[in-house]
N, C-alpha and C positions, 0 to 999 in steps of 0.2 A: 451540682449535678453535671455529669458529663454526658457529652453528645457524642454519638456515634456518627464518625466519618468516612463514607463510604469510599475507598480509593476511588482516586479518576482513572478511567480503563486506558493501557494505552495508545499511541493515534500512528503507530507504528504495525506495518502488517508485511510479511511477505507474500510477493508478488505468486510464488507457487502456494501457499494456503488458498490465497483468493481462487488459481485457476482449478485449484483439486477441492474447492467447497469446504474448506475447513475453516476458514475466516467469514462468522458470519455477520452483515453489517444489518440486518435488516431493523433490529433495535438497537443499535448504534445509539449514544445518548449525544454524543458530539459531532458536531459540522464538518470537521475537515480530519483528513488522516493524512499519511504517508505509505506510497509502498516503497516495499526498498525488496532487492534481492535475497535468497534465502543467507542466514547467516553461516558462516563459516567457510570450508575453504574455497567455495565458487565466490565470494564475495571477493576475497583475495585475486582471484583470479582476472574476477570482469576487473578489477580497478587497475591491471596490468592492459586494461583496454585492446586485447588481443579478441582471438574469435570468438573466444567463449564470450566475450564484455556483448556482444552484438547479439549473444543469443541469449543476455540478461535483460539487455534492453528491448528485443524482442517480447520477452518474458512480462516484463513491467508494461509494455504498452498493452500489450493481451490482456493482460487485468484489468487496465483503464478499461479499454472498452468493454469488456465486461459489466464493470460495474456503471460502465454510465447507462449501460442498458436495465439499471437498477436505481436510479435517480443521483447517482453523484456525476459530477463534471471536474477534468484536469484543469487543474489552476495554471500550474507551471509544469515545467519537467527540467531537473537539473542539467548542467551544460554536457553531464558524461552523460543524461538518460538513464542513469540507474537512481536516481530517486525523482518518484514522480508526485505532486502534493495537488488533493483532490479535495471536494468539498462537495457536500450534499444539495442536490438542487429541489428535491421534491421533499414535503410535509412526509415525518411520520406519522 
């Protein structure tokens, strides 16, 4: 007999899903995620760590707090600030 495996969702989200409501964690099955900057070419951009990189990092911590006013807490935040690694504090 074979079992049905349901993928694991990924723990990966961009920082602009989170702040335009498109990313929602409220059933989140998993403890910790990642945000990272939207993909493509502002991603390229911030990692030339010019002004835009400041207005990615900017971007990434807006989400943090966001979501920590949603039961998650920043763990870390990488040394550029464009990836920040969170974890769920309150019971769903």
């Amino acid at each position: 007999m074979t079992e049905l495996v349901t993928p694991r969702p990924s723990r990966l989200f961009s920082s602009d899903d989170v702040l335009n409501g498109q990313a929602k964690l409220d059933h989140y099955p998993l403890r910790y995620i990642c945000l990272v900057p939207p993909m493509g070419g502002r991603m390229r951009t911030a990692a030339s760590f010019g002004i835009k990189a400041m207005d990615e990092v900017d971007k990434i911590l807006s989400a943090v707090e966001l979501l920590e006013t949603q039961g998650w807490e920043m763990v870390t935040l990488d040394q550029a600030g464009l990836t920040a690694f969170m974890r769920r504090t309150l019971p769903r």
